[in-house]
N, C-alpha and C positions, 0 to 999 in steps of 0.2 A: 439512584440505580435500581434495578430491578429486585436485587438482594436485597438493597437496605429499604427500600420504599413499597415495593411489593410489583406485580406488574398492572395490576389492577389502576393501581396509582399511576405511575410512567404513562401507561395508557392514555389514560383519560385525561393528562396532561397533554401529549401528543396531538390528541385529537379533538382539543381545544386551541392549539396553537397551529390547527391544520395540517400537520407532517403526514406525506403519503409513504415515507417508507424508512424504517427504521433500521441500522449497522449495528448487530450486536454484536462483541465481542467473543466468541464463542472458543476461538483457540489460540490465548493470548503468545507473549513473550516467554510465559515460565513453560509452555509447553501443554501445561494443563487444558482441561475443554469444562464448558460450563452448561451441555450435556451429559445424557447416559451415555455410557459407552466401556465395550467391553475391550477397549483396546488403548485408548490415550486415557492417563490418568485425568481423573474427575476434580475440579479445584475447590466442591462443596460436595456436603451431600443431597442436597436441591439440584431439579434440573430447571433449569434459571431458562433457559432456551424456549422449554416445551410448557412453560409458565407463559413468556411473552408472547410466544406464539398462538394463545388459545386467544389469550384477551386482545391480540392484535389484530386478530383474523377476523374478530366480530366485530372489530370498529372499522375494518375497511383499511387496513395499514399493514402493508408490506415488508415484512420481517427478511433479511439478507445475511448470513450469517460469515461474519468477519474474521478471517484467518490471517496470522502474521506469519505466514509461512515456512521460509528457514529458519526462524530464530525460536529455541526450542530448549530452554536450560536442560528437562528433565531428560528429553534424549540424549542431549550430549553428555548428561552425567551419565548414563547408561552407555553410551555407544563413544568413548572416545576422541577415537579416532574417525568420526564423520566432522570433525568439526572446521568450521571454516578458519585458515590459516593466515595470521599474519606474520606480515614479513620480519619482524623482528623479535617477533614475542610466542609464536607457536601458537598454535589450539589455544587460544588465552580466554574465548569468549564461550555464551551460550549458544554460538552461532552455526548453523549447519552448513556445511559445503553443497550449494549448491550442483554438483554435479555428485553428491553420493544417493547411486543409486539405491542403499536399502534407505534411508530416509525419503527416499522421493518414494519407496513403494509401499512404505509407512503411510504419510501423508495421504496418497490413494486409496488407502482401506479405511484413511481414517474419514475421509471425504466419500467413499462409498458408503458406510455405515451410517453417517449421517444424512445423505438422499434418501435411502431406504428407512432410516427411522422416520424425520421427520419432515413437515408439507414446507419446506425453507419457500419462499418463494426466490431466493438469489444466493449465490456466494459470492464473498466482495475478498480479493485478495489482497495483504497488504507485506510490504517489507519485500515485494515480488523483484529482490532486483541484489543485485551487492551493496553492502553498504559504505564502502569507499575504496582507494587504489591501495591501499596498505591491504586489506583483506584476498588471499585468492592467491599464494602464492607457496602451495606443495608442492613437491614433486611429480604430483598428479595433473598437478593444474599446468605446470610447466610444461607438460608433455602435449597437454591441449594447447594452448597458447605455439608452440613447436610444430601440431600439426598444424596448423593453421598458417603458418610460415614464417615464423617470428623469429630472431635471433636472442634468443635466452641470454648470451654474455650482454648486449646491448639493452634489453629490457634492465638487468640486474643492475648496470650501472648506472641507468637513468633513475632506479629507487633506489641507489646507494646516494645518489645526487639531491633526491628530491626528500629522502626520509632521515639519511644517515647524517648528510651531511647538512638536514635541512634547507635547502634552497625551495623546497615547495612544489609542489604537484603542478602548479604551470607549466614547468615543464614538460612535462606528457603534454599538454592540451595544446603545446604551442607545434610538438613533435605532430600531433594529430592532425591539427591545421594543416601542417605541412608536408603532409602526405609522406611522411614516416611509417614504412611498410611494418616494421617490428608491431608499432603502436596499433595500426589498423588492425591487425591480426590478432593482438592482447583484446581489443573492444569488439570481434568478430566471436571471439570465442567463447570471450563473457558475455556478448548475445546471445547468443547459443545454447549456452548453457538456464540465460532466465525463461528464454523462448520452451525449451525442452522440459521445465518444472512444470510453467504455466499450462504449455499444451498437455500434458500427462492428466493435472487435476481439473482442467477447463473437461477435456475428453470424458474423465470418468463423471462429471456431475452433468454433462449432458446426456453420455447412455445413459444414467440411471433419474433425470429428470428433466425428462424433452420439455422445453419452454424453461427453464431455469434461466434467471438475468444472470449474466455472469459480468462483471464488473471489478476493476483494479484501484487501485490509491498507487497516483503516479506523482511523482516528484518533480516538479515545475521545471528543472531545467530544463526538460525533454521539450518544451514545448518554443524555446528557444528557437532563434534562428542558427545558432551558432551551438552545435549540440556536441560537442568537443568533450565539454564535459560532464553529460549526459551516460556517453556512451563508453567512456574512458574510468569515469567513477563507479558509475553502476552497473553498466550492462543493460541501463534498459533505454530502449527505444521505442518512440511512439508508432512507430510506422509497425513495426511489428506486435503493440497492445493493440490496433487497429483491427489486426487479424484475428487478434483472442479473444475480446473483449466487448459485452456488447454497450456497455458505456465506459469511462474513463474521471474517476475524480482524480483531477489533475490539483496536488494539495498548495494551495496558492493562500495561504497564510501570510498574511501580508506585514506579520508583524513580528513574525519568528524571522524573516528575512528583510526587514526594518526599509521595508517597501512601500508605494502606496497604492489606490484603490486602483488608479490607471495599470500598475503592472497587474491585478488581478484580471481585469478585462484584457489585457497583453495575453498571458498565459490563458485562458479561456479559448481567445481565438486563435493562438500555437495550437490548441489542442485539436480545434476543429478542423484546420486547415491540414492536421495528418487523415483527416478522413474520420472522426472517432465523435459518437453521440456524447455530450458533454454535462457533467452536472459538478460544478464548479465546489471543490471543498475550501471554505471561509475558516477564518481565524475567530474561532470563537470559546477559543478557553486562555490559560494566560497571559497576559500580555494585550490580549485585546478590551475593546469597551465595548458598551451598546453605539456610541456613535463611530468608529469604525468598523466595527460589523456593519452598520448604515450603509457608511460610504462603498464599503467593500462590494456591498450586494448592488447596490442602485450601480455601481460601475458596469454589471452584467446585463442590466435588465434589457436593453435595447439591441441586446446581439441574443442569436438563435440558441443559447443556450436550452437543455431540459429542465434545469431549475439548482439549486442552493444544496449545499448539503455545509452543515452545523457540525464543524469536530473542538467539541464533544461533549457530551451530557452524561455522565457517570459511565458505565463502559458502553455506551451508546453513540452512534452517530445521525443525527437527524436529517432527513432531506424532506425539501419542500419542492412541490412544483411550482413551473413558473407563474405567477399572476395573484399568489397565495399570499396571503397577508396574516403576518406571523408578529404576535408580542412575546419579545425579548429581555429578557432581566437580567441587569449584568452588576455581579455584586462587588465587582469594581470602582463601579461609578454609582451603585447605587438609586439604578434608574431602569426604568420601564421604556422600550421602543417600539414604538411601530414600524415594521419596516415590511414594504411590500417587495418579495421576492418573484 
């Protein structure tokens, strides 16, 4: 990583293995940023950012500075009551309610700040979505979900059914299929609601840096044909990243979800088929090898893909263009790959 190796190092590593553009983690889970910044707490006293960025800029490699969005320990130990609510356990996480506006107007300043400080070339948004049907469920939210036209006693007892009493979230998905008005309206709203984050910070890094790539980390069911539970777990939909976003890593880790190389080309071309420029994120940290990362990439190479992206390399994410021939070390298996991406 940048910290521990220097960027000089990372670099020149990079730019031996080809990568035209690098995912740095710059405003993780704990809330912290690994810029200056006079407004989100700093996680060093190094700017780790404006390190990468000098030595990335002179080798021709495109630095995109990676946000995880709502999830924000230090805020919500500051602020409460913005936190995103589950159903059975209250504010229990470091997670932000996606629909609280002074986090969202945080976020903004903290994404202003950072166009204006430094030459990003992209923001790459991540966690841009809910993170399951158990989350989302205040008094506030209820009210959204209400206008929307949902019957509140009916939603409650389908996660009294599905949580309480355990029977499992299929239920909604099956409610959804079935054109279950309650349901529709819970995944209208929790559209809505991710749609209105994204546009808010997509908007402010484009006034404040015209030509910026703006690009999302999307969660492979979207890309389904049966998006049930897509839209029902998370709130997010492809058809609407389409409109935000001007590529889409659709995260198709093919081994976190004990898949093979053909569902990765599957998900690839869901993604394409919403309309959306595609750079495919591979399974290349636990759980994988050098010879499925192989399989995984060669599954792409022959559909119009923009190229690979590598999660993860210390708080880095690597992308390669398409045609680019990358050696891969994987200390799993203890071996060196070639693999043309």
């Amino acid at each position: 990583s940048v910290r521990e190796c220097g960027a000089d190092a990372v670099v020149a590593r990079c730019h031996r293995m080809g990568v035209t553009d690098i995912y740095f983690l710059t405003k993780g889970m704990a809330g912290t940023v690994s810029c200056r910044s006079a407004i989100a707490p700093m996680d060093c006293e190094r700017d780790l950012l404006g390190e990468l960025l000098e030595e990335a800029h002179k080798a021709g490699i495109r630095v995109h500075a990676w946000f995880t969005s709502a999830s924000d320990a230090s805020y919500k130990e500051q602020h409460p009551e913005s936190g995103r609510y589950h159903y059975t356990k209250g504010r229990n996480q470091g997670l932000i309610s996606l629909a609280d506006e002074g986090y969202l107007a945080y976020m903004a300043d903290v994404t202003r700040e950072l166009c204006r400080n430094y030459p990003i070339d992209g923001l790459h948004l991540d966690y841009i979505r809910y993170n399951h049907l158990i989350y989302g469920w205040s008094e506030e939210d209820l009210a959204r979900y209400a206008a929307e036209g949902a019957d509140i006693a009916r939603l409650k007892a389908l996660m009294d059914r599905a949580f309480v009493q355990e029977e499992g979230p299929e239920i909604f998905f099956d409610a959804y299929r079935n054109g279950d008005e309650s349901v529709h309206a819970l995944a209208r709203a929790r559209r809505k609601d991710v749609v209105h984050f994204a546009t808010t910070l997509t908007s402010v890094a484009r006034a404040e840096t015209p030509g910026i790539i703006l690009s999302a980390a999307l969660m492979p069911e979207g890309a389904y044909e049966d998006i049930s539970f897509s839209d029902v777990h998370y709130g997010q939909n492809y058809e609407d990243a389409a409109k935000l976003y001007d590529y889409a890593l659709p995260m198709a880790y093919s081994q976190a979800y004990d898949k093979d190389a053909a569902w990765v080309r599957d998900v690839a071309l869901g993604t394409m088929k919403r309309g959306m420029r595609t750079i495919v994120g591979v399974h290349a940290y636990e759980g994988g090898t050098g010879a499925t990362l192989q399989t995984d990439i060669a599954a792409v190479q022959e559909i119009p893909v923009e190229g690979v992206c590598l999660f993860r390399e210390g708080a880095c994410v690597l992308a390669f263009a398409k045609g680019t021939s990358i050696d891969v070390y994987n200390p799993l298996d203890e071996a060196v790959t070639r693999i043309e991406a």
